[in-house]
DSSP file (Angstrom, degrees, kcal/mol; ACC not computed):
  #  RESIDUE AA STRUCTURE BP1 BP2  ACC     N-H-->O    O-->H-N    N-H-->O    O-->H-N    TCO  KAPPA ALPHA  PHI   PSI    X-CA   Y-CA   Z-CA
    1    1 A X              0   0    0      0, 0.0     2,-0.4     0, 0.0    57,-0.0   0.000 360.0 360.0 360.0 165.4   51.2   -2.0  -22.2
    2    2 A X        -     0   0    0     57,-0.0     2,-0.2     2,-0.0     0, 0.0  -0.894 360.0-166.7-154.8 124.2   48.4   -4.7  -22.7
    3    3 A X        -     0   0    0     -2,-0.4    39,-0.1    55,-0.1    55,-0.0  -0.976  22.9-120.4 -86.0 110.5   46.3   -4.1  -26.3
    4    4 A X        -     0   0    0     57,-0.3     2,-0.6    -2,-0.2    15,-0.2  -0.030  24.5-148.8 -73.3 173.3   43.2   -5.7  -27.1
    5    5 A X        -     0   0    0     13,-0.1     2,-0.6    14,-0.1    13,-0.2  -0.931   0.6-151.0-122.7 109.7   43.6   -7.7  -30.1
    6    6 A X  E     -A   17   0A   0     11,-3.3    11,-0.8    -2,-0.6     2,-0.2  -0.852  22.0-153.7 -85.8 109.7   40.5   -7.9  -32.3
    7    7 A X  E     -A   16   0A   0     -2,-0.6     2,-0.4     9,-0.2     9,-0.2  -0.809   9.9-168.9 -85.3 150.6   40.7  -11.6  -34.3
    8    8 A X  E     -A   15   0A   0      7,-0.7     7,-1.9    -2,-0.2     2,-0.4  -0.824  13.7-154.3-150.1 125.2   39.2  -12.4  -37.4
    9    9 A X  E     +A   14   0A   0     -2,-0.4     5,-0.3     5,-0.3    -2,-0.0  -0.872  21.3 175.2-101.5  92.5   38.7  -15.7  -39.2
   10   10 A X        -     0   0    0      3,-1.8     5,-0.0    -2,-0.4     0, 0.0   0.153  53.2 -83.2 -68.7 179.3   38.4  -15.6  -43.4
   11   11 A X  S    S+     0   0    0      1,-0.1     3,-0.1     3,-0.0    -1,-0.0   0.583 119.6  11.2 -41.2 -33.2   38.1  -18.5  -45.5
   12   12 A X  S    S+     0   0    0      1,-0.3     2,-0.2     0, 0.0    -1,-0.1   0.443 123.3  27.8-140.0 -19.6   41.6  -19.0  -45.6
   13   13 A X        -     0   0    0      2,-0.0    -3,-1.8    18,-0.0     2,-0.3  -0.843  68.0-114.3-167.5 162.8   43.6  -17.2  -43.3
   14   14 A X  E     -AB   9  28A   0     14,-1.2    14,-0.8    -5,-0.3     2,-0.3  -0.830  31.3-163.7-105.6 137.5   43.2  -15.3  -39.5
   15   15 A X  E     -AB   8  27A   0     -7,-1.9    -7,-0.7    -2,-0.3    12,-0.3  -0.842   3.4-160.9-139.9 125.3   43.5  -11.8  -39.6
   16   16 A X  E     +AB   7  26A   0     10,-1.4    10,-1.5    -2,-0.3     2,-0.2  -0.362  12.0 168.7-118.6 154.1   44.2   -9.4  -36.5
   17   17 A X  E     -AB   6  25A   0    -11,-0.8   -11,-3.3     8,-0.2     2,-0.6  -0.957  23.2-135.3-144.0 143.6   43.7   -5.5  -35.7
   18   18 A X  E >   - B   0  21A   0      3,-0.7     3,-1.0     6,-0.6     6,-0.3  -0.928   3.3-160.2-137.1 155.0   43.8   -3.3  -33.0
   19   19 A X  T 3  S+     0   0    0     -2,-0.6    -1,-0.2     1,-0.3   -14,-0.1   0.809  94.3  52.2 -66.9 -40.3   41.5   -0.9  -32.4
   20   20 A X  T 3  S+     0   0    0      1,-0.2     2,-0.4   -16,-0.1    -1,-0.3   0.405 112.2  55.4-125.3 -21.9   43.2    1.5  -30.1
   21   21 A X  E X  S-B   18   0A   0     -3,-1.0     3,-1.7     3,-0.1    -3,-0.7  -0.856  84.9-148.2-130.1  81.1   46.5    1.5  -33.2
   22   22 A X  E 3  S+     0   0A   0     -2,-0.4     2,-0.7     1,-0.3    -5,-0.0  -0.433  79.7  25.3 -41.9 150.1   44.6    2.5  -36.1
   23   23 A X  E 3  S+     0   0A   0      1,-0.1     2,-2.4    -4,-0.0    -1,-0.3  -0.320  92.2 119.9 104.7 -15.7   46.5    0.7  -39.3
   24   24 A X  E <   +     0   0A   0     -3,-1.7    -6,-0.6    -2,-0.7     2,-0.1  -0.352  32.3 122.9 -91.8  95.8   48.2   -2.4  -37.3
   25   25 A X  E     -B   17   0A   0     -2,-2.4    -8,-0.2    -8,-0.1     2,-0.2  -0.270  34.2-170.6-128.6-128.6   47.4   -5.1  -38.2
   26   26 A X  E     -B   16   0A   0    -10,-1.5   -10,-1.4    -2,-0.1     2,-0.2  -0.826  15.2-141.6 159.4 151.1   48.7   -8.8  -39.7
   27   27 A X  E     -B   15   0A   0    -12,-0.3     2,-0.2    -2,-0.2   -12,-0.2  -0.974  17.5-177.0-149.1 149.4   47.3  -11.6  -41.0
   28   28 A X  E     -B   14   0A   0    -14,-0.8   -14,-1.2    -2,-0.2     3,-0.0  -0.651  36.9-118.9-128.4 172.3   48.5  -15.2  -40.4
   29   29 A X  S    S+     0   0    0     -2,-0.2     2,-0.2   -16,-0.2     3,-0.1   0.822 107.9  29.9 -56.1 -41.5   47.5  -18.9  -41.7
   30   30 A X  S >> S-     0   0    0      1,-0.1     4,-2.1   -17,-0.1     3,-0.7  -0.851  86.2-124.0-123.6 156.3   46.5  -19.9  -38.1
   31   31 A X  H 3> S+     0   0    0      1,-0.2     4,-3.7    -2,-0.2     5,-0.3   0.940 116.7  60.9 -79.0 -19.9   45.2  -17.4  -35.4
   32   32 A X  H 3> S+     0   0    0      2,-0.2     4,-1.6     3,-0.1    -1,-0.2   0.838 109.8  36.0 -52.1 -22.8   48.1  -18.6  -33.4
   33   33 A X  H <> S+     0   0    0     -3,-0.7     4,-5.1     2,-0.2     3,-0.5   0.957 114.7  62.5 -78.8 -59.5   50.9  -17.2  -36.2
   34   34 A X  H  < S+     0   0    0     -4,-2.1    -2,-0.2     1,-0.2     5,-0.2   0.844 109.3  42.4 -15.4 -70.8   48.1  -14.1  -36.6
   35   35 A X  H >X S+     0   0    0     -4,-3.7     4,-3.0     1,-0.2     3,-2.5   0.924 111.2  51.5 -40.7 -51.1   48.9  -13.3  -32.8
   36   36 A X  H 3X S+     0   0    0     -4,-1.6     4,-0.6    -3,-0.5    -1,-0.2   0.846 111.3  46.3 -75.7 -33.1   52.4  -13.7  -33.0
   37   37 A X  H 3< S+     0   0    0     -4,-5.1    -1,-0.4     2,-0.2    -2,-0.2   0.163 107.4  62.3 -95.5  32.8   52.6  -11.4  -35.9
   38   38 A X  H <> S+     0   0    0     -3,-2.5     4,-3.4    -5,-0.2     5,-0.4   0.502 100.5  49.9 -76.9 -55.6   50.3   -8.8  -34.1
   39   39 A X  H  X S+     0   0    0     -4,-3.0     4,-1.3     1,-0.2    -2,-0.2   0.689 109.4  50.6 -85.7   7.3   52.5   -8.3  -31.5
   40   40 A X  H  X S+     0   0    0     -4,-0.6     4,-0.9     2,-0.2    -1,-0.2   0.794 110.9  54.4 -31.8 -66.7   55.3   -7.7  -34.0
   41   41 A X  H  > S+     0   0    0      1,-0.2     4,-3.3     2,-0.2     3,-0.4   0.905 113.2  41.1 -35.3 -64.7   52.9   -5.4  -35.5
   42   42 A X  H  X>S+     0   0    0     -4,-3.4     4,-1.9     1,-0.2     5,-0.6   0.971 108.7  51.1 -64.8 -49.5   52.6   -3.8  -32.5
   43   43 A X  H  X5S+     0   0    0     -4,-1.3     4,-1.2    -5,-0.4    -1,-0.2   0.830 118.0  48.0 -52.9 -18.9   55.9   -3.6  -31.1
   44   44 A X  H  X5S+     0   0    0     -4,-0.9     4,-2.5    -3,-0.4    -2,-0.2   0.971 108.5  49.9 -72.4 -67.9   56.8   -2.1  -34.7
   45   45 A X  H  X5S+     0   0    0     -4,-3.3     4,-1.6     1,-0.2    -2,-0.2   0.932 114.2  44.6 -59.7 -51.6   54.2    0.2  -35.0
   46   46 A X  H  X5S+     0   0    0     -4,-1.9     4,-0.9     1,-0.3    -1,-0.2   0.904 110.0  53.7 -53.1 -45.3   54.9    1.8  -31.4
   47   47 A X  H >X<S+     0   0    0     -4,-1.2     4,-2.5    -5,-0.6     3,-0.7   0.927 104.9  56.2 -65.7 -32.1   58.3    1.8  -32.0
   48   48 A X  H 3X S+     0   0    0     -4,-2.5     4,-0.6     1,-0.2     3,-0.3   0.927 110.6  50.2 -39.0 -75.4   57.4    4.1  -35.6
   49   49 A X  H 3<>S+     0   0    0     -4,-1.6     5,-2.2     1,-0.3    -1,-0.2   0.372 105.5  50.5 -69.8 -31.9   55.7    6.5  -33.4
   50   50 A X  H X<5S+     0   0    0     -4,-0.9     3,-3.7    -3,-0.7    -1,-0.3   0.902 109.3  53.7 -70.1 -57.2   58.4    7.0  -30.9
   51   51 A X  H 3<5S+     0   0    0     -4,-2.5    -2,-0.2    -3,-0.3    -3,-0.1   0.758 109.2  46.3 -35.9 -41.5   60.6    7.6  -33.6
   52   52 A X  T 3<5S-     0   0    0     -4,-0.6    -1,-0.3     2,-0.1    -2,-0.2   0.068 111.4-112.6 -89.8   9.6   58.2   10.3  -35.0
   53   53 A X  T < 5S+     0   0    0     -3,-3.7     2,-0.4     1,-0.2    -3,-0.2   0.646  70.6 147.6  72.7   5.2   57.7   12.2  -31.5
   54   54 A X      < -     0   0    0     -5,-2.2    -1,-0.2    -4,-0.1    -2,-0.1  -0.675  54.0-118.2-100.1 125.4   54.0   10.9  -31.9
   55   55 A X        -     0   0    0     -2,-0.4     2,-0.5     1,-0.1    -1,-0.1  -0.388  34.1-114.2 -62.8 126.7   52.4   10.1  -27.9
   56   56 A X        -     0   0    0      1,-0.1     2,-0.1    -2,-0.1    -1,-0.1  -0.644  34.1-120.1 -78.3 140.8   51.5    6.2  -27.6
   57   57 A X        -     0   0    0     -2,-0.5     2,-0.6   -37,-0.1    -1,-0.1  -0.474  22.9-112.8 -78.5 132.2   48.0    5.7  -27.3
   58   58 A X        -     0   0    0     -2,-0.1    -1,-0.1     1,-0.1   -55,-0.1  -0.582  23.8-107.4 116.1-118.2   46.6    4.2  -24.6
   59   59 A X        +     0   0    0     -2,-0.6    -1,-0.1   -55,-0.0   -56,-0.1   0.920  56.4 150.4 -40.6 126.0   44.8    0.9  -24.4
   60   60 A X        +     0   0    0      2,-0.1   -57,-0.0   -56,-0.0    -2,-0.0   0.629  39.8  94.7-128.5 -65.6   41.3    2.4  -24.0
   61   61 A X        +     0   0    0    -57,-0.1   -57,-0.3     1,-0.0     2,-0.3   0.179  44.1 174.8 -56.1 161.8   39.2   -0.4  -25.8
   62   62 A X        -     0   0    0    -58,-0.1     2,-0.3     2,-0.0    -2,-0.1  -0.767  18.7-142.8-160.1 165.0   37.3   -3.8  -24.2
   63   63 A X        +     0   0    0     -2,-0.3     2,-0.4     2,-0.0   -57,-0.0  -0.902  20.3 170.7-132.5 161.9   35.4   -6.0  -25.6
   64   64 A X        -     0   0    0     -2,-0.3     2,-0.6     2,-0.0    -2,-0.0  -0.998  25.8-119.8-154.9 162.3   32.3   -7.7  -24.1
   65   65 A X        -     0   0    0     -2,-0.4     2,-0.5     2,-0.0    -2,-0.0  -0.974  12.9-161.4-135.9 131.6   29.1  -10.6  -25.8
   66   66 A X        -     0   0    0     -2,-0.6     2,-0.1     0, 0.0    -2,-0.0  -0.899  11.7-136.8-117.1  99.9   26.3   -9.8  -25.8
   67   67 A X        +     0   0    0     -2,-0.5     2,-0.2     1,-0.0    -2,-0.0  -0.327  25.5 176.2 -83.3 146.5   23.8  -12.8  -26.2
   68   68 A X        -     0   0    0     -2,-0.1     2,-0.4     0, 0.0    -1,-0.0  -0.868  34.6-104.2-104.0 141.2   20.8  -12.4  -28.6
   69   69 A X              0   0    0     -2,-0.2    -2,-0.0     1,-0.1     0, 0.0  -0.698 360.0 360.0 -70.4 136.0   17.9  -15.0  -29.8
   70   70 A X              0   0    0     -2,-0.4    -1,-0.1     0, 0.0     0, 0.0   0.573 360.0 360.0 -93.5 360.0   18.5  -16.2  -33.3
């Protein structure tokens, strides 16, 4: 399965979600470590869910940009 990964840049730190797996997320120092502990995340969370009889969702979500004038 292919999730899309939403990333996130702070102050300090990268931080990842995906939409489509409500609660999984991760945050990394770099967005490369962020990724790498996303799909951790994920492979974790999906495996939770099997465990619990609970159907894996999915991947429904896209992303697209949409340019504006500033």
């Amino acid at each position: 399965m292919r999730y899309m990964v939403v990333l996130e840049q702070g102050p300090e730190s990268f931080g990842a979600y995906v939409p489509d797996l409500p609660g999984c997320v991760a945050v990394g120092e770099s967005e490369q470590e962020a990724l790498e502990l996303i799909q951790e995340a994920i492979e974790f969370h999906l495996e939770g869910l099997r465990e619990d009889g609970i159907p894996i969702p999915s991947p429904h979500s896209s992303s697209r940009f949409v340019e504006v004038g500033a």
